[in-house]
N, C-alpha and C positions, 0 to 999 in steps of 0.2 A: 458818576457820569464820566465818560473818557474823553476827554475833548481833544478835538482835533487842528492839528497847528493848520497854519497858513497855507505852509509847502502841503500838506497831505489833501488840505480841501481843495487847491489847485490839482492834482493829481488826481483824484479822484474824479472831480466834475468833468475835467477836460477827458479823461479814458471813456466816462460813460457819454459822453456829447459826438467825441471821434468815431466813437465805436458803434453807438446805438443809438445816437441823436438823439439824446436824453438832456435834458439843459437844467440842471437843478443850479446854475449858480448864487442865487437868491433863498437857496435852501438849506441853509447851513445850520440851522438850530433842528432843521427838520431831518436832517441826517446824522445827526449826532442823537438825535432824541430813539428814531426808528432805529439804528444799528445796535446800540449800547447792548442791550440785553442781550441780543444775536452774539457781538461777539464776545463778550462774558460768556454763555455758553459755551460757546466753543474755543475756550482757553485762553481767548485776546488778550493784551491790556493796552494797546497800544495801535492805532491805524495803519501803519507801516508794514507790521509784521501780516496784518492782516490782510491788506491790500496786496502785500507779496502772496501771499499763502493765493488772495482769487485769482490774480491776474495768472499764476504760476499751474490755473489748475485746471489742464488739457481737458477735461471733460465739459469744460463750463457749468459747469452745475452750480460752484458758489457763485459764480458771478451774475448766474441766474436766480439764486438767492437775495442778493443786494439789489435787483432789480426790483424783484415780488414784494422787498419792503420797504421801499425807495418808492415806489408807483403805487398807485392805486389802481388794482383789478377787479373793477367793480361794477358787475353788471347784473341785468334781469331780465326774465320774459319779455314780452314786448315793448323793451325800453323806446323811446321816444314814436311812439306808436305812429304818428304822420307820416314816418318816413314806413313803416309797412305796410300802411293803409296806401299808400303812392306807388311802392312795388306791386302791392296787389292789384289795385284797381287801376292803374293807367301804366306801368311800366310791362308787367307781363303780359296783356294786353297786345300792346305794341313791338316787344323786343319779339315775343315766343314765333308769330308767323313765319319771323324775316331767320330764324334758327337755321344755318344749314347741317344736316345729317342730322337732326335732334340732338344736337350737343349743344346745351346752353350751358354756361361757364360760369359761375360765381365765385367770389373773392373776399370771404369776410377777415379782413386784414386788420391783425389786433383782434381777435376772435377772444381775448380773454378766456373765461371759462366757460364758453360752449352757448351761452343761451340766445346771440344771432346769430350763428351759421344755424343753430338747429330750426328757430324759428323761421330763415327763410327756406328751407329745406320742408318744413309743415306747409308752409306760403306756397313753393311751385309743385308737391302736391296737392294740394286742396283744389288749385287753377287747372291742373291738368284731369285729378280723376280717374276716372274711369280710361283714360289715354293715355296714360304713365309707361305704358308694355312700350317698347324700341327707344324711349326716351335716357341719357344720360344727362343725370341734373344734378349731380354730385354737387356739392356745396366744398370749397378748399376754404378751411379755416386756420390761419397760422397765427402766433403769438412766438413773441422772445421767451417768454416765461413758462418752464419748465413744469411748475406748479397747477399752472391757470390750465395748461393743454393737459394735463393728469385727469383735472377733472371734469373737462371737455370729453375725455376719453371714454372713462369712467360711467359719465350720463346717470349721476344721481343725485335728484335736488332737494331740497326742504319744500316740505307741504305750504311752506309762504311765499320761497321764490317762486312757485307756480298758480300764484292768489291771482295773476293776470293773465295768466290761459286760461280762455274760454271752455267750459266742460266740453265742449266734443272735441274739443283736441285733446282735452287732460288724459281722456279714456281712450279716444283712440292713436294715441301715441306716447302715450305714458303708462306705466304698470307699478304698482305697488312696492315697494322692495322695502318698508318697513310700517311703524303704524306711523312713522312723521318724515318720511322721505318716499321720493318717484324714482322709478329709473323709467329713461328712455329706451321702450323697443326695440329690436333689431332693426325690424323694417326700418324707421326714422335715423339710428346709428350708422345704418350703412349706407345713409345717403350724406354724409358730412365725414371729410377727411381731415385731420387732425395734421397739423405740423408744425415743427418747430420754423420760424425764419426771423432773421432778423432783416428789416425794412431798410436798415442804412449799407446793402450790401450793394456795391453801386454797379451790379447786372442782375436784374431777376432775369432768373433761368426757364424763366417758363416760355414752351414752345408755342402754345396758342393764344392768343388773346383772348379777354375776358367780355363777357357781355355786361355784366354788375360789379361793379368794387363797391362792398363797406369798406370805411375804414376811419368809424366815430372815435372820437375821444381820446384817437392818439397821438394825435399831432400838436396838442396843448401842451406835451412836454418840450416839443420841437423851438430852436428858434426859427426865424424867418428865413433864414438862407435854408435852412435843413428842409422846411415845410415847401420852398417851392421847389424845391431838387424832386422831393418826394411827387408833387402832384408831378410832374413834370413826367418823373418814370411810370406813374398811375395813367397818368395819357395815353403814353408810349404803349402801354401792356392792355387797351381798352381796344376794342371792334367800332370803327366810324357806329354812329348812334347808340354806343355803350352808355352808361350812366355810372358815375362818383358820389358816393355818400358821403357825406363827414357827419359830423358831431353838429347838434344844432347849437351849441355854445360856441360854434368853432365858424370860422371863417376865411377865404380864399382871396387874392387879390387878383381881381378879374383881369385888372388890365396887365397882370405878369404871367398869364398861361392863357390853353387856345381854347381853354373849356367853355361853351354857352350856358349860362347861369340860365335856369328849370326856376328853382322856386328855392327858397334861403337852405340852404344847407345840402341841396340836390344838383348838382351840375351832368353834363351831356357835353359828349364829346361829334363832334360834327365835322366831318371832315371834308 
């Protein structure tokens, strides 16, 4: 095992806290455990050399390595189902009328490996139908992690991640691509955009506001100043009567942002 001094854990935590609002500093056995083999492969013996080597490496691709195993990017079909069952039946409902030019905006932030942005993207087709023709309902899905949007991209899953889609979705937007794997359709791939972004970049650059932001189970790495900077610029980037997902493990401090708490983990912005 390669253990790592004092000075290197300091270095480390504080680059990925500054940079990506990442907060492992409580995780110190757990970063020594995840890394060790990683950097044995790739010639390490030592955290310094290594940490030079990521920080040093213009493409960011290792340092989007030490992320992928440092995090957990872990997700599935209709993970916390409440919050889709609330976009389906009372959010689109309500948001789709007030649309102007049929451009309705979604924002699955921390998109991991593809399976919510694709789900809500099966969600505002299924609601719209046979009415989809002039509509743009593109789904923008982003993640830090190099690996996680690969296979977002990709759109091909094991026959058990897809044990909670409902067969008429399985079939009408999934297609065979082995005897123990799905790929997702064109039709469904080309309504969810894939990108890379890091969340702690302090301008999103996006020109329109959003009607929906997910954005589950990413903010448990955050600490609290990070976490409210975040909602803060999720407000900022939200259409008066937009909606905020998080995480239902996860929670917001109402009385430090202007969001109106909906129902535990669903907030609305009102302006």
């Amino acid at each position: 095992m390669i253990k790592i001094s004092d000075k290197e854990f300091k270095r480390l935590t504080e680059y990925l806290r500054e940079n990506y609002g990442i907060n492992l500093i409580k995780k110190r056995t757990l970063i020594e455990s995840r890394l060790n083999n990683h950097m044995q492969r790739n010639g390490f013996d030592n955290y310094t050399d290594y940490l030079n080597y990521a920080v040093e490496d213009k493409s960011g691709r290792e340092m989007s390595n030490i992320i992928n195993i440092l995090t957990t990017n872990y997700s599935y079909f209709m993970r916390e189902w409440e919050h889709f069952r609330y976009f389906k039946e009372e959010l689109l409902p309500e948001v789709m009328p007030k649309v102007v030019g049929r451009d309705l905006r979604t924002w699955s932030a921390g998109c991991s490996s593809g399976q919510e942005p694709y789900t809500m993207a099966m969600l505002i087709s299924d609601y719209l139908g046979g009415n989809k023709a002039g509509w743009d309902t593109k789904v923008l899905a982003t993640d830090i992690s190099l690996k996680a949007l690969s296979v977002g991209k990709e759109g091909i899953y094991s026959d058990e991640s897809l044990n909670g889609v409902p067969a008429g979705w399985k079939y009408s937007y999934f297609e065979k691509a082995s005897n123990i794997d799905w790929r997702v359709k064109d039709s469904l791939k080309k309504e969810v955009i894939f990108r890379r972004f890091n969340l702690m970049d302090e301008h999103f650059p996006f020109k329109k506001k959003f009607h929906v932001i997910f954005c589950r189970n990413v903010m448990i790495y955050f600490n609290e100043q990070t976490k409210q900077t975040l909602i803060e610029k999720f407000y900022n980037s939200l259409e008066n009567g937009g909606y905020l997902f998080i995480g239902q493990s996860e929670s917001i401090n109402r009385n430090e942002n202007s969001f109106k708490y909906v129902m535990p983990s669903i907030y609305k912005k009102v302006g």
